[in-house]
N, CA and C atoms of all chains as a GROMACS GRO file, in nm:
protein
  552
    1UNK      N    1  10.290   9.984   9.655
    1UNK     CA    2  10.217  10.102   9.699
    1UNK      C    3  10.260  10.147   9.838
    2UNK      N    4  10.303  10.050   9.909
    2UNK     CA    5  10.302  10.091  10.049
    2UNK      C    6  10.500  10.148  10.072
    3UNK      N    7  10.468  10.286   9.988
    3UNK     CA    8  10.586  10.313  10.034
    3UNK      C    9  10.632  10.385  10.157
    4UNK      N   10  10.800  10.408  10.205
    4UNK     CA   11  10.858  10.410  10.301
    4UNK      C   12  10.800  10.491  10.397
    5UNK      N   13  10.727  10.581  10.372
    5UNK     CA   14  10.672  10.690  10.426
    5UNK      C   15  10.518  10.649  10.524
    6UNK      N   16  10.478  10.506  10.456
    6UNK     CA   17  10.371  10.481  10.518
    6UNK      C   18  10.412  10.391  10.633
    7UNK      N   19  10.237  10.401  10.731
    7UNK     CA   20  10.256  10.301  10.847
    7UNK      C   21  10.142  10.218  10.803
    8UNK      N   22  10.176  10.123  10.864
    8UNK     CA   23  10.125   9.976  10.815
    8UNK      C   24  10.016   9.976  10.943
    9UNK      N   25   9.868   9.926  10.944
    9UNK     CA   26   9.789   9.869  11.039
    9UNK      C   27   9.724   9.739  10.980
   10UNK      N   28   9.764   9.604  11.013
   10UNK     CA   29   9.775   9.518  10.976
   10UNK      C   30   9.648   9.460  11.076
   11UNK      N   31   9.525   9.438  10.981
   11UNK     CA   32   9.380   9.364  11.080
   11UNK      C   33   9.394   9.200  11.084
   12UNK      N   34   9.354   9.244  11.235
   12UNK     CA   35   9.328   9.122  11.290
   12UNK      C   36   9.184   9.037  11.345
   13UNK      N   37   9.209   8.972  11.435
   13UNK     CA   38   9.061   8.938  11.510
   13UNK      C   39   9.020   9.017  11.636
   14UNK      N   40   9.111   9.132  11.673
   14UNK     CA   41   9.048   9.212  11.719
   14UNK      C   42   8.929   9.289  11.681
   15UNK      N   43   8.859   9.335  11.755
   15UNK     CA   44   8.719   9.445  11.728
   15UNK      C   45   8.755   9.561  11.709
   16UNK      N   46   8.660   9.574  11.577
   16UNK     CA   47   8.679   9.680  11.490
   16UNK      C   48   8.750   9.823  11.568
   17UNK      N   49   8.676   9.879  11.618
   17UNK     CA   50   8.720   9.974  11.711
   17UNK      C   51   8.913   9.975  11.745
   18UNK      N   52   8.933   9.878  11.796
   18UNK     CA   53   9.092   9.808  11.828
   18UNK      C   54   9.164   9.888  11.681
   19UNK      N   55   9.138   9.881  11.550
   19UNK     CA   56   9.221   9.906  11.463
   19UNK      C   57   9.215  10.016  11.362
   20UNK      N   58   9.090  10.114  11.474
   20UNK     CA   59   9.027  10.274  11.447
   20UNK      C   60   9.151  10.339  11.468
   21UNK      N   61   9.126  10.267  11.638
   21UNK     CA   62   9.197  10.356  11.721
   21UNK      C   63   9.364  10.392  11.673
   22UNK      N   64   9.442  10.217  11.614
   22UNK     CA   65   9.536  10.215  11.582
   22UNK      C   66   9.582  10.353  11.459
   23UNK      N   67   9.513  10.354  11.372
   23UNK     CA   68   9.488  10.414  11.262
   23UNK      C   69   9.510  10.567  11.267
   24UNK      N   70   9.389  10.595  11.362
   24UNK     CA   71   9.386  10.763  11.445
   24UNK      C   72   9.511  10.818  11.511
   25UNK      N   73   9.597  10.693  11.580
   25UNK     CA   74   9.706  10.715  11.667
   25UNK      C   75   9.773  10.754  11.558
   26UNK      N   76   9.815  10.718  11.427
   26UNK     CA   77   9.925  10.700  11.383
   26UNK      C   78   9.892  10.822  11.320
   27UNK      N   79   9.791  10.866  11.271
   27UNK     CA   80   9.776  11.019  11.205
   27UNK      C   81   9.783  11.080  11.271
   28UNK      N   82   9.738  11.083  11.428
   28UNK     CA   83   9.741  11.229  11.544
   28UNK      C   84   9.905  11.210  11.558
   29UNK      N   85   9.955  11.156  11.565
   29UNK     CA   86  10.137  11.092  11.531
   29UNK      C   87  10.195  11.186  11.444
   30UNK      N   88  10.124  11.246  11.341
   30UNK     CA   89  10.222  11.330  11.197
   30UNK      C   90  10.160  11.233  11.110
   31UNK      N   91  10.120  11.085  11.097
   31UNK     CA   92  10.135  11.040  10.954
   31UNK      C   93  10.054  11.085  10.853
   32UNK      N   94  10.102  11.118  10.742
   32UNK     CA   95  10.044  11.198  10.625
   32UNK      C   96   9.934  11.043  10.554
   33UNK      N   97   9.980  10.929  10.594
   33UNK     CA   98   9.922  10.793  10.495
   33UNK      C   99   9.964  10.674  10.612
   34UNK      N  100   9.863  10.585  10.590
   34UNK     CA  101   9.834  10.473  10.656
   34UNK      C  102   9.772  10.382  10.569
   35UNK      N  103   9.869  10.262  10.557
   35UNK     CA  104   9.795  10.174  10.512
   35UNK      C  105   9.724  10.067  10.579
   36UNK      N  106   9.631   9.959  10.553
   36UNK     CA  107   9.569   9.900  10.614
   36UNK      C  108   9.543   9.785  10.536
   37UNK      N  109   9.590   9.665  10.591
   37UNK     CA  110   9.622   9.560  10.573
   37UNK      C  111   9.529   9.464  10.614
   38UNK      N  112   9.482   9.365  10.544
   38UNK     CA  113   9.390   9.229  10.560
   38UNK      C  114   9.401   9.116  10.478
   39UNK      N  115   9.410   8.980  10.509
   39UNK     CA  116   9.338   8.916  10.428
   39UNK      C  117   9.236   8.837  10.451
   40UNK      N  118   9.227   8.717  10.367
   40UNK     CA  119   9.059   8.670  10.407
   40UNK      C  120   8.990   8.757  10.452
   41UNK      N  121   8.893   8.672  10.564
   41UNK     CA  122   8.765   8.744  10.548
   41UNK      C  123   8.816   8.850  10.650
   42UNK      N  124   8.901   8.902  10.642
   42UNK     CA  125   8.944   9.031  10.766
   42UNK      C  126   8.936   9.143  10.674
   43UNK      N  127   8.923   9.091  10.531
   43UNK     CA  128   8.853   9.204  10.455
   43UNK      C  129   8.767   9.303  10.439
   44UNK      N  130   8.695   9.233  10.527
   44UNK     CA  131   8.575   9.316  10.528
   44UNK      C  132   8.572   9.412  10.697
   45UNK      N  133   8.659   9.381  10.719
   45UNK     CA  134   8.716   9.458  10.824
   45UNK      C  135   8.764   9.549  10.820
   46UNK      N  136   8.852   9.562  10.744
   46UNK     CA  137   8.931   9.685  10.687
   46UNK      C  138   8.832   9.729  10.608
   47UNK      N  139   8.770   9.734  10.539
   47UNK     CA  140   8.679   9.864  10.459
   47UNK      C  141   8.615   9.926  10.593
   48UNK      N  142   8.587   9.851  10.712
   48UNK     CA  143   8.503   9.944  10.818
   48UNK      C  144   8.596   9.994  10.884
   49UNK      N  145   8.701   9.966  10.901
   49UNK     CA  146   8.815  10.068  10.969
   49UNK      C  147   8.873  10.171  10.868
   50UNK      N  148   8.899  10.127  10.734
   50UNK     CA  149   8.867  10.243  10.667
   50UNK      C  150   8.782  10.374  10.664
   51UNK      N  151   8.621  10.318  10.656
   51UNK     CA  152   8.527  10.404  10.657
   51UNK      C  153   8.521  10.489  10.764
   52UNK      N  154   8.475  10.386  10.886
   52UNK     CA  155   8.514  10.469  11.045
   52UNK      C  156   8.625  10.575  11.066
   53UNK      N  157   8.738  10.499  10.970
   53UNK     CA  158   8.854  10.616  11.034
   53UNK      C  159   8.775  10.776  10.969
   54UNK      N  160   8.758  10.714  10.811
   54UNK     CA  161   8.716  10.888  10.722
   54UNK      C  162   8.596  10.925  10.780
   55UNK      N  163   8.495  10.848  10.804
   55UNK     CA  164   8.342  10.935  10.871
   55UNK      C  165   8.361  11.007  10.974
   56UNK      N  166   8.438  10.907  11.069
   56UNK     CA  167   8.354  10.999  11.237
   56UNK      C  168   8.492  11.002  11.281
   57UNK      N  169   8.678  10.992  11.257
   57UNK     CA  170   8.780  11.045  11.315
   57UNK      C  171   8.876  11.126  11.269
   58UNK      N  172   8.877  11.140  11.127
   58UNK     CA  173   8.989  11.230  11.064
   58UNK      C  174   8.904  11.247  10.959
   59UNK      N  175   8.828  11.388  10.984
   59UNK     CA  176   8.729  11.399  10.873
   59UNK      C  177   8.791  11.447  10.726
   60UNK      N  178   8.930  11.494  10.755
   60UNK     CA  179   9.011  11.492  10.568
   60UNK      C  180   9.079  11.426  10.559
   61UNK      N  181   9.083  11.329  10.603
   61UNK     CA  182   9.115  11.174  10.561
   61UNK      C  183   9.011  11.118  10.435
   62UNK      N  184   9.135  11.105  10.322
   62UNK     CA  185   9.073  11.015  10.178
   62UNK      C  186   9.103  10.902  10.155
   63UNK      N  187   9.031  10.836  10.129
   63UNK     CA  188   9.092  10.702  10.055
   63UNK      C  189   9.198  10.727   9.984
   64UNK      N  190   9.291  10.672   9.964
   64UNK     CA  191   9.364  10.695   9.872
   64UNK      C  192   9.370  10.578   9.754
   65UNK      N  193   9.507  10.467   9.711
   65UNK     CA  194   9.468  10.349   9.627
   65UNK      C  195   9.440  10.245   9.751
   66UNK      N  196   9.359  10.160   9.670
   66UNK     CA  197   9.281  10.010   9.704
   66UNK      C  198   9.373   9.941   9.626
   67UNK      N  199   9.439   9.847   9.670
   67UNK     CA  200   9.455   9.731   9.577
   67UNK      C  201   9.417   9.607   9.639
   68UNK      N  202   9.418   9.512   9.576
   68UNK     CA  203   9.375   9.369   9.614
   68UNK      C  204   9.431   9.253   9.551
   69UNK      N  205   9.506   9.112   9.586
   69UNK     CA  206   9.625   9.050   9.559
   69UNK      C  207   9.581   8.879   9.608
   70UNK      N  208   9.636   8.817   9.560
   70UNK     CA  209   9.655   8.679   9.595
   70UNK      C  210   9.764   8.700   9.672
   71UNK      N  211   9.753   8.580   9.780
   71UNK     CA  212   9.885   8.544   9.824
   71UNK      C  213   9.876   8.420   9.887
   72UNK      N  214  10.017   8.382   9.904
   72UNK     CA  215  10.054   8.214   9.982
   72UNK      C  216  10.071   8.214  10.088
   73UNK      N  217   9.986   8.111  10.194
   73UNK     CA  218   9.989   8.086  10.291
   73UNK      C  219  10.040   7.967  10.367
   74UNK      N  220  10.138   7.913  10.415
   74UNK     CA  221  10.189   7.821  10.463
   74UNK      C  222  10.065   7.744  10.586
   75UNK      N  223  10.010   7.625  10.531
   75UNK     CA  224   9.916   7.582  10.658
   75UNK      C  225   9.975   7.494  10.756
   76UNK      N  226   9.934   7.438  10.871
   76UNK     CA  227   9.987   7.380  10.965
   76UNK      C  228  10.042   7.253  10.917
   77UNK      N  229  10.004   7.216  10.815
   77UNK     CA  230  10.094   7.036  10.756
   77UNK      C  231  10.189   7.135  10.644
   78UNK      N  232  10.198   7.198  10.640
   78UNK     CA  233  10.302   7.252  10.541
   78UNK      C  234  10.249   7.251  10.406
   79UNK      N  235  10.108   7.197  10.394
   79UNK     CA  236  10.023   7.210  10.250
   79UNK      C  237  10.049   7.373  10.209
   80UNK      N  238  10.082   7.450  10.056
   80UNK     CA  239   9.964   7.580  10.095
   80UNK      C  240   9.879   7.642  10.060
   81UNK      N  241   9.786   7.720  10.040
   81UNK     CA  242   9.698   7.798  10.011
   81UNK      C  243   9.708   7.923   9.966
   82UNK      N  244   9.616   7.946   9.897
   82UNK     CA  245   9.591   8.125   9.864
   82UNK      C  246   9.483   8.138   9.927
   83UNK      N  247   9.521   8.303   9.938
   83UNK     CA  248   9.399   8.389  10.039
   83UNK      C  249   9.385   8.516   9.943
   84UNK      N  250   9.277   8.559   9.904
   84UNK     CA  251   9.256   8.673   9.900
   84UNK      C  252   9.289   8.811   9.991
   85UNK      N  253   9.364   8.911   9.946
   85UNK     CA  254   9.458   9.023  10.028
   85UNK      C  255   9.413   9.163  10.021
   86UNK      N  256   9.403   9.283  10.058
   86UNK     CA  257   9.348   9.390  10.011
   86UNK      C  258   9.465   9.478  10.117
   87UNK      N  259   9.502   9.599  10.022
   87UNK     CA  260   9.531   9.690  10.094
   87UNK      C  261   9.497   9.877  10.055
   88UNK      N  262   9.421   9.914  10.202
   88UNK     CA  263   9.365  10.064  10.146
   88UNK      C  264   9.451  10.128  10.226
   89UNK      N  265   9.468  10.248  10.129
   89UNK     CA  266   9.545  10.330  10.195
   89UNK      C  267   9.470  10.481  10.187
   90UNK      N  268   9.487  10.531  10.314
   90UNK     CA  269   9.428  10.640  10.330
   90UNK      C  270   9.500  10.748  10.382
   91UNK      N  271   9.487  10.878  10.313
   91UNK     CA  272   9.565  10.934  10.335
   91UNK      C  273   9.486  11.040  10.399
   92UNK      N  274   9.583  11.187  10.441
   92UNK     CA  275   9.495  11.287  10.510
   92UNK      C  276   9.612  11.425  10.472
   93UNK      N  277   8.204  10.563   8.942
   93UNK     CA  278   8.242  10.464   8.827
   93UNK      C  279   8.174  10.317   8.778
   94UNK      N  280   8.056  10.288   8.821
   94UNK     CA  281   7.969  10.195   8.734
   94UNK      C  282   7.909  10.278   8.599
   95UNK      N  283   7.978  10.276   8.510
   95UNK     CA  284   7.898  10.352   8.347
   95UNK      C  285   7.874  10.291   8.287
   96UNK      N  286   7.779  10.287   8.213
   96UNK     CA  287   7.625  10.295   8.139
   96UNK      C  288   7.716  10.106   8.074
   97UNK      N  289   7.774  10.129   8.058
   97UNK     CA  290   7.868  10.021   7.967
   97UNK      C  291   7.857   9.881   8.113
   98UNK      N  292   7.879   9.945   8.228
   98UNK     CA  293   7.909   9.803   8.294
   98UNK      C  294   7.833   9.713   8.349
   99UNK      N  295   7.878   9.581   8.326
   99UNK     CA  296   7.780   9.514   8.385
   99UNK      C  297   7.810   9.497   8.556
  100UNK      N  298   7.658   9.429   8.646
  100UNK     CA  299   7.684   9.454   8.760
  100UNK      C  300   7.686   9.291   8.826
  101UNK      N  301   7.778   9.292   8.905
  101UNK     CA  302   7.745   9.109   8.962
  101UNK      C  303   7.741   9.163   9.118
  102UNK      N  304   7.636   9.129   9.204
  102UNK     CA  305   7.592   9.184   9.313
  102UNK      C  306   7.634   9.057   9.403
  103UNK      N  307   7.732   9.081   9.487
  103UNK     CA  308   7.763   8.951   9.598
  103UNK      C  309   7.708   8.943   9.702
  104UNK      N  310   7.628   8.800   9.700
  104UNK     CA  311   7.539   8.762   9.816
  104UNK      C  312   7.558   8.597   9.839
  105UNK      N  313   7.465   8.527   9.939
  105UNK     CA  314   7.518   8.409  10.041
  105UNK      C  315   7.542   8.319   9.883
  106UNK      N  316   7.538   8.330   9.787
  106UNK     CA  317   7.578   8.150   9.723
  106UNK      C  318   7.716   8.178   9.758
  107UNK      N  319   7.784   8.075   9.699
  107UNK     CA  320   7.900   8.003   9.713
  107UNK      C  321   8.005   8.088   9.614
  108UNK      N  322   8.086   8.114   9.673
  108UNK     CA  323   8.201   8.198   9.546
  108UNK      C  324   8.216   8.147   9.413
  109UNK      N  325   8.176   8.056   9.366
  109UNK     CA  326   8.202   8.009   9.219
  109UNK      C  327   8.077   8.050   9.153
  110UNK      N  328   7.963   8.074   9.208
  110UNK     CA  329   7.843   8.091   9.138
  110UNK      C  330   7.849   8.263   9.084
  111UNK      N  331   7.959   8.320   9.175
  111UNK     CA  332   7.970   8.457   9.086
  111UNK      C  333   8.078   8.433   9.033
  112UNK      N  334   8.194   8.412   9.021
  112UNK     CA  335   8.289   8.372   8.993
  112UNK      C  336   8.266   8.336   8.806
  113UNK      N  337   8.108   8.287   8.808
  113UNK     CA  338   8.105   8.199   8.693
  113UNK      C  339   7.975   8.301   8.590
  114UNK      N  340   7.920   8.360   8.751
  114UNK     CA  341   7.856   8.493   8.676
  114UNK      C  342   7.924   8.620   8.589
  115UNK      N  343   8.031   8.637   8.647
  115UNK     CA  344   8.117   8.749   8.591
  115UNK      C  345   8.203   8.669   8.442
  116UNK      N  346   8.249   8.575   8.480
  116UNK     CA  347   8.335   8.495   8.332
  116UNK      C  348   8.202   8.508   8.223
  117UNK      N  349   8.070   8.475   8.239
  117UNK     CA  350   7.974   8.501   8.158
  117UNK      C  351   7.966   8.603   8.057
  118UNK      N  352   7.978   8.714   8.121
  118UNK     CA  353   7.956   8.840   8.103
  118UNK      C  354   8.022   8.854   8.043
  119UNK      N  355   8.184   8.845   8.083
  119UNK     CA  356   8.312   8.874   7.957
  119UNK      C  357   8.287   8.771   7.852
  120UNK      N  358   8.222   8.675   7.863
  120UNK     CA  359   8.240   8.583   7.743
  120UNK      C  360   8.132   8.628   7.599
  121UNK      N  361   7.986   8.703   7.706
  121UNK     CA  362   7.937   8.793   7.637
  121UNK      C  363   7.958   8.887   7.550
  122UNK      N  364   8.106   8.938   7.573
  122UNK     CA  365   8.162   9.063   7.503
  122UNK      C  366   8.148   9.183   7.596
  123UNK      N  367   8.159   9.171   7.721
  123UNK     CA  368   8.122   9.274   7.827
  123UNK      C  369   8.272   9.306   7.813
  124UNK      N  370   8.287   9.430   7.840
  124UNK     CA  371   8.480   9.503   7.835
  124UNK      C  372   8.464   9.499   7.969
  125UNK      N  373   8.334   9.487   8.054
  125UNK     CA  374   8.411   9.558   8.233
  125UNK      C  375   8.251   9.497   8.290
  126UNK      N  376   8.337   9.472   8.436
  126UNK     CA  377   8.234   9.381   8.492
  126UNK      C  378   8.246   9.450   8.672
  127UNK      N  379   8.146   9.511   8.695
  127UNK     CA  380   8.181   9.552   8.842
  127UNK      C  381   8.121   9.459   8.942
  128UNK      N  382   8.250   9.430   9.022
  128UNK     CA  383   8.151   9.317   9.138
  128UNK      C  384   8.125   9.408   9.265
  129UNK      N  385   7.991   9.412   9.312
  129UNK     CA  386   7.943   9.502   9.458
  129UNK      C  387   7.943   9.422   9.540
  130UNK      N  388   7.954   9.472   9.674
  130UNK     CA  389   7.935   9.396   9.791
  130UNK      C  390   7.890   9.427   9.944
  131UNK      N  391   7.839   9.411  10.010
  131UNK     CA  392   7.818   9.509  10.126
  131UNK      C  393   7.892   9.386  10.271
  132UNK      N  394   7.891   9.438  10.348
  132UNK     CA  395   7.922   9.384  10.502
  132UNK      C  396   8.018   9.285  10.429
  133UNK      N  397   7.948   9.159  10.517
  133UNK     CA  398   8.119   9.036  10.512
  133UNK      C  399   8.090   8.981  10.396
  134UNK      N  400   8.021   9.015  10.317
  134UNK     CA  401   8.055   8.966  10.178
  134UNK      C  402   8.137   9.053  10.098
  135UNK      N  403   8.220   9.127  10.134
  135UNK     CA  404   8.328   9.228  10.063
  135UNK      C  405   8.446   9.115  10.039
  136UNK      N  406   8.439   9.018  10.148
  136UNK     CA  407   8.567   8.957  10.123
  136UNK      C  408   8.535   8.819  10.012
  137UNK      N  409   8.443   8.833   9.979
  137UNK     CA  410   8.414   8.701   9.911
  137UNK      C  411   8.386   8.806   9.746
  138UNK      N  412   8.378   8.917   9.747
  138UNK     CA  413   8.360   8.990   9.639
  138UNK      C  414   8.518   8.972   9.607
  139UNK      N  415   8.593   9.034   9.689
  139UNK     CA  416   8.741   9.095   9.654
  139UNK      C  417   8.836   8.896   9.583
  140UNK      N  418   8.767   8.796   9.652
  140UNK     CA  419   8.808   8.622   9.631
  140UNK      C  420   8.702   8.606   9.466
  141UNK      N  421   8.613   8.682   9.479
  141UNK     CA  422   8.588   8.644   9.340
  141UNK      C  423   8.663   8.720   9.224
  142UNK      N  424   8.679   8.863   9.184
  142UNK     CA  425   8.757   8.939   9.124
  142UNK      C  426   8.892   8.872   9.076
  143UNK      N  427   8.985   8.817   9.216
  143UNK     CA  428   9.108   8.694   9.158
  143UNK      C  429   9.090   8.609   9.133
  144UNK      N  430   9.025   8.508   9.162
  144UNK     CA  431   8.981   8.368   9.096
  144UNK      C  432   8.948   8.389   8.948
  145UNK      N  433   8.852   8.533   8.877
  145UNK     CA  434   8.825   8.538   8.782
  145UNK      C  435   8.963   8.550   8.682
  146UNK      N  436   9.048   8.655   8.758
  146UNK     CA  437   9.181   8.696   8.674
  146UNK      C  438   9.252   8.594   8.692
  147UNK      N  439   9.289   8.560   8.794
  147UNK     CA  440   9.366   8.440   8.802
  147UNK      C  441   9.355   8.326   8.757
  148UNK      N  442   9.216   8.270   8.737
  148UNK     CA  443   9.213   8.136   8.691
  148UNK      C  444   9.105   8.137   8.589
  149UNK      N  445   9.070   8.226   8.522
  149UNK     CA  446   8.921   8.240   8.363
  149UNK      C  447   8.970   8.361   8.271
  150UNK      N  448   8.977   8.449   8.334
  150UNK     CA  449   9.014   8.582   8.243
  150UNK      C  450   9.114   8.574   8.228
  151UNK      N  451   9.216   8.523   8.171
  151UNK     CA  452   9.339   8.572   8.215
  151UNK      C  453   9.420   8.719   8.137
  152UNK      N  454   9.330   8.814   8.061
  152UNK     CA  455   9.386   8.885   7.987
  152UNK      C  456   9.300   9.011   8.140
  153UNK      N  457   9.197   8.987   8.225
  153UNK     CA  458   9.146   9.068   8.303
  153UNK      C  459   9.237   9.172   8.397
  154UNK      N  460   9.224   9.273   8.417
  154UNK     CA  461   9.312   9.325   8.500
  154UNK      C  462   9.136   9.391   8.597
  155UNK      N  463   9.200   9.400   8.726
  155UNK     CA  464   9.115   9.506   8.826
  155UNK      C  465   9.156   9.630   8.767
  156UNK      N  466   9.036   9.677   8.779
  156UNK     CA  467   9.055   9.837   8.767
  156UNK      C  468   9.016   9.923   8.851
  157UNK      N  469   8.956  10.037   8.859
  157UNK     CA  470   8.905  10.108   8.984
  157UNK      C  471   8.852  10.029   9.148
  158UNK      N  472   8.869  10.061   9.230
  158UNK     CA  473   8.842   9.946   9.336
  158UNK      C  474   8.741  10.105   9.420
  159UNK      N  475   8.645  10.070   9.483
  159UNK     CA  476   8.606  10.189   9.573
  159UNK      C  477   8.559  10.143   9.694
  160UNK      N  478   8.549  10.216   9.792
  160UNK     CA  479   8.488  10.150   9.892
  160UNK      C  480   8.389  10.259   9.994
  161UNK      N  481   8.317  10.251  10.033
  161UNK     CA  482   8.205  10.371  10.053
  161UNK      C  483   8.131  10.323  10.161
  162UNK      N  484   8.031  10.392  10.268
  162UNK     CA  485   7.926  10.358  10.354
  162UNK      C  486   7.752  10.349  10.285
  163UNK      N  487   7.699  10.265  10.302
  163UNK     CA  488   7.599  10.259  10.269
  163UNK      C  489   7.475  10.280  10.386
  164UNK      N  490   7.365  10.364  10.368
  164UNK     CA  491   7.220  10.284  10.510
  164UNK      C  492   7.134  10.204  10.490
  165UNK      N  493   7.150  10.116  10.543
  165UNK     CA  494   7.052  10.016  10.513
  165UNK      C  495   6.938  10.023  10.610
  166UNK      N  496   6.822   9.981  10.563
  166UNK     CA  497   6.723   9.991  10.644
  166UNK      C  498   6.663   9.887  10.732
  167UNK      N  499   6.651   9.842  10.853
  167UNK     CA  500   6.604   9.782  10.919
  167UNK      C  501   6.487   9.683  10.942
  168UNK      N  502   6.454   9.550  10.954
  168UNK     CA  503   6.318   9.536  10.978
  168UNK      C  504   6.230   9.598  11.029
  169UNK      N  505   6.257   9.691  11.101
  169UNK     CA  506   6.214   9.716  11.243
  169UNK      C  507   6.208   9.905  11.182
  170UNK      N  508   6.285   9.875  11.104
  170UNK     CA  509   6.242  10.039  11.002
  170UNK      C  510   6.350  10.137  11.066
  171UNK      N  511   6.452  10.080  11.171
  171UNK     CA  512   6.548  10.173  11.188
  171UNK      C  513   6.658  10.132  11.098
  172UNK      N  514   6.763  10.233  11.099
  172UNK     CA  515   6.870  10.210  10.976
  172UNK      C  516   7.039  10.232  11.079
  173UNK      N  517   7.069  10.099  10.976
  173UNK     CA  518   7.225  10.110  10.996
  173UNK      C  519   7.307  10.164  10.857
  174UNK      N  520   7.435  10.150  10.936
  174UNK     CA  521   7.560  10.156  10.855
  174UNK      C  522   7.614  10.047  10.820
  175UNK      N  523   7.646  10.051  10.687
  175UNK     CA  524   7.701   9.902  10.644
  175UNK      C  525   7.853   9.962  10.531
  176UNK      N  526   7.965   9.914  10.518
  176UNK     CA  527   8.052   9.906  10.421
  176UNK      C  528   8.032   9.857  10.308
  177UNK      N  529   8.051   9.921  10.236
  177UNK     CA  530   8.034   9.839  10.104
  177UNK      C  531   8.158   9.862  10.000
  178UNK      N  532   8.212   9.780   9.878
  178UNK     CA  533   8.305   9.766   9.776
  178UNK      C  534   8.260   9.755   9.648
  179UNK      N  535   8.304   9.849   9.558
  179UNK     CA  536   8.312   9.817   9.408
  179UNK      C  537   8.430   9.783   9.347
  180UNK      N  538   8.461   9.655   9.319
  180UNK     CA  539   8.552   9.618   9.219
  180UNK      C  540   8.515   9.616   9.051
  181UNK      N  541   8.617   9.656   9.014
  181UNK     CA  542   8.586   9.696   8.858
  181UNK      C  543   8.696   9.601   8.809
  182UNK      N  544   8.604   9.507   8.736
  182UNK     CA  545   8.719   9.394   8.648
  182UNK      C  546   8.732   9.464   8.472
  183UNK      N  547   8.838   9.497   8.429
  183UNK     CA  548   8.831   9.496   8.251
  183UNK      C  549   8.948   9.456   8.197
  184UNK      N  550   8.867   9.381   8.042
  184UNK     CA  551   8.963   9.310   7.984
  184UNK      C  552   8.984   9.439   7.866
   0.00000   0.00000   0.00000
């Protein structure tokens, strides 16, 4: 989904706000689509930087596709894990 | 997109397997589509149940529609916030 044309905002443990702003920059920028990247529980992060971006900063800004993914995580003993992944993309 | 047909598994504090095992139910019922809801930081434990189900019970399940929306919730105190919320749509 996340093709060439898009910019990637990849959440972190920064506060929410931190990855609005990222988001807003990249559309006041020209970008037509932004995707937005999480996993674990940073999931639930990205639906509020989602929402935030469409409510109160780029009011024709749409959701565009949601998808959501397993993936492998390399842990510090080299064991690894899956994490639950989500990526929304919103376009304007 | 919750219709008349779907069933609903509402994510709250148990433990991810207790929906996990709610939704495999449902399909085992003969349910074609199973929507899991979620609000605040339980989005990410909604989006960990949806793959665990496909990934490791359903395995014929695909996600289908994914949405994600603002909800108000109301306050003890009788004032109201904003909360995120997710619909995942599982069908076999």
């Amino acid at each position: 989904m996340a093709n060439e044309n898009s910019n990637v905002v990849f959440i972190g443990k920064k506060n929410v706000m931190s990855y609005v702003l990222a988001v807003v920059t990249q559309f006041n920028g020209g970008a037509k689509s932004v995707v937005i990247k999480a996993r674990g529980k940073m999931i639930s992060r990205a639906v509020d930087v989602a929402e935030i971006v469409r409510n109160r900063f780029v009011s024709d800004a749409k959701v565009g596709k949601i998808s959501i993914m397993t993936e492998e995580v390399q842990n510090e003993d080299n064991t690894k894990s899956k994490v639950s992944a989500i990526e929304i993309e919103v376009v304007r």
